[in-house]
C-alpha positions as CSV (number, residue, x, y, z in Angstrom):
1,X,60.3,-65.1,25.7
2,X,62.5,-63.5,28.5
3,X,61.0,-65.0,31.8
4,X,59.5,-61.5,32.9
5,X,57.4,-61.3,30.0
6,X,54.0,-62.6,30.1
7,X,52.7,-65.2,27.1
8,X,50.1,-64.4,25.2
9,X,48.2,-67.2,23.5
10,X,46.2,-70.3,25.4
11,X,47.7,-69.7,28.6
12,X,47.8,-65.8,29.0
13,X,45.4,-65.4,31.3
14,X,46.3,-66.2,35.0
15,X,44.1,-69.2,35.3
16,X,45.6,-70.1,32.4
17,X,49.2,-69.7,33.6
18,X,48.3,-71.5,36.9
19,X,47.1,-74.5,35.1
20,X,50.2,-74.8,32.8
21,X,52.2,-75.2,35.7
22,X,50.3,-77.4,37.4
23,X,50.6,-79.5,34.0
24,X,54.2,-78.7,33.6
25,X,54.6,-80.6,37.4
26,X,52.5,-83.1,37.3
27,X,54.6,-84.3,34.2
28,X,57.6,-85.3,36.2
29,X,57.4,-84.6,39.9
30,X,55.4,-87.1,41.0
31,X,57.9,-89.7,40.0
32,X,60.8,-87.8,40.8
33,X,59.9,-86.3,44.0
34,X,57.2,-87.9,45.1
35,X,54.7,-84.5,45.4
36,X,51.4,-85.7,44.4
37,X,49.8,-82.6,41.8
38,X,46.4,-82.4,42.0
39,X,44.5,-82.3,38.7
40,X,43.9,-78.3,39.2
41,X,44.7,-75.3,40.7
42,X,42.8,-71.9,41.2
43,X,44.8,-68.9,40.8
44,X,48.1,-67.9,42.2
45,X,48.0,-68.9,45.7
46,X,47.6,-72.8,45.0
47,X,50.8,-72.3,42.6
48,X,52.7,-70.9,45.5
49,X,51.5,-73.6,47.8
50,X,52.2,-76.8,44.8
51,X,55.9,-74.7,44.3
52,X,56.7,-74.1,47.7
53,X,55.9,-78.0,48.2
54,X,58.5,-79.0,45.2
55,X,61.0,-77.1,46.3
56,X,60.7,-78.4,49.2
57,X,60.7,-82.0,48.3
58,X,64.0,-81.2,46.0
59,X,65.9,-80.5,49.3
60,X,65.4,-83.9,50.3
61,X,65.7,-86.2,47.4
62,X,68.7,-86.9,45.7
63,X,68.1,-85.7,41.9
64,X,69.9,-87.0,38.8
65,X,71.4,-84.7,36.5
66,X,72.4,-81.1,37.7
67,X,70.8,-81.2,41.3
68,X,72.1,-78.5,42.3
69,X,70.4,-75.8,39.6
70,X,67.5,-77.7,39.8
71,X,66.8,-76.7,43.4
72,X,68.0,-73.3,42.6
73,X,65.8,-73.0,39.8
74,X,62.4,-74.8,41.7
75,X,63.2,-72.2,45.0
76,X,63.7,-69.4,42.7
77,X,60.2,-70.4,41.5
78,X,59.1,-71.1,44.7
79,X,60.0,-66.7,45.5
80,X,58.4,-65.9,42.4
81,X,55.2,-67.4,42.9
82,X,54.8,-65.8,46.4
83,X,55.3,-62.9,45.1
84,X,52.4,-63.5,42.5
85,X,50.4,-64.8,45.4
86,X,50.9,-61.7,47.0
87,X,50.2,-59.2,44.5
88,X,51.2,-56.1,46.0
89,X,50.8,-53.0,44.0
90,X,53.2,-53.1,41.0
91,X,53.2,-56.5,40.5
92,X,52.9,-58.2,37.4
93,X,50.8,-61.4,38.4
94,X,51.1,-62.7,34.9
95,X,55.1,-61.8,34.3
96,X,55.6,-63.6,37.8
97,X,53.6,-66.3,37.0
98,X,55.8,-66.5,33.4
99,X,58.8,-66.6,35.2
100,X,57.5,-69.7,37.6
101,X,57.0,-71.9,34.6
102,X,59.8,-70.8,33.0
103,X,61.7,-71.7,36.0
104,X,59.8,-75.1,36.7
105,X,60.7,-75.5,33.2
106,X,64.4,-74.9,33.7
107,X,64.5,-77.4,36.4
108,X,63.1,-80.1,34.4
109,X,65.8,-79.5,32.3
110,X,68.6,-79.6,34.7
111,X,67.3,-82.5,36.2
112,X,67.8,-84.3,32.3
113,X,64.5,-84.4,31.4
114,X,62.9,-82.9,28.2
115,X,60.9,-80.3,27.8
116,X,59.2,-79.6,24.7
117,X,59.9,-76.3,23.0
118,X,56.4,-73.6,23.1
119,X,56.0,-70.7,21.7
C-alpha cells in the first residue's frame, strides 16, 4: 500500500484509521518521548492534536537510531494530519489519514523499533 491510498479492511473507516494511530503511538511514544496517548481519539482533529504533540516532543529528545528521519517522518505526519483535520474540498480524509500511520509507522522504524508487517 502506497501511503496515499486508503486501507480497506478493519481500519478503513476514519474512526477506524484514527484509532490505529492512536494504537500505533501509544505502542512506543510514551517511553520514548514521554507524550502520554490517551486510550482514544474521535476523528481527525484529536490525531492532528496527539501528532502535532509527537512531533513535537521528537524535537526535544535525543532519539536512538536514525533521529533525524524520524523527526522528518513524525512532522511530515504531523502536515498530513492537519490537512485531514481540515478537510477542505478535495481532500481525501482517509488517504491522509493512511499516509499519517504510515508515516508514524516509518518513524518507529527509523527510530529501531519493530513494527509488525499489516496488510
Amino acid at each position: 500500500m502506497s501511503a496515499g491510498t486508503a486501507p480497506e479492511g478493519p481500519y478503513a473507516g476514519v474512526d477506524g484509521l484514527c484509532e490505529d494511530i492512536r494504537g500505533t503511538l501509544a505502542e512506543w511514544v510514551p517511553r520514548m518521548l514521554g507524550v502520554r496517548v490517551h486510550r482514544s481519539v474521535s476523528g481527525p482533529a484529536e490525531v492532528a492534536r496527539l501528532v502535532g504533540a509527537v512531533a513535537d516532543a521528537a524535537e526535544i529528545t535525543l532519539l536512538p537510531g536514525d533521529g533525524a528521519t524520524a523527526r522528518a517522518e513524525l512532522h511530515t505526519a504531523a502536515a498530513r494530519s492537519s490537512t485531514a483535520e481540515a478537510g477542505h474540498a478535495g481532500t481525501d480524509v482517509r488517504a491522509e489519514l493512511a499516509a499519517v500511520r504510515a508515516g508514524c509507522r516509518r518513524a518507529a522504524v527509523a527510530l529501531g523499533l519493530r513494527v509488525p508487517v499489516v496488510f
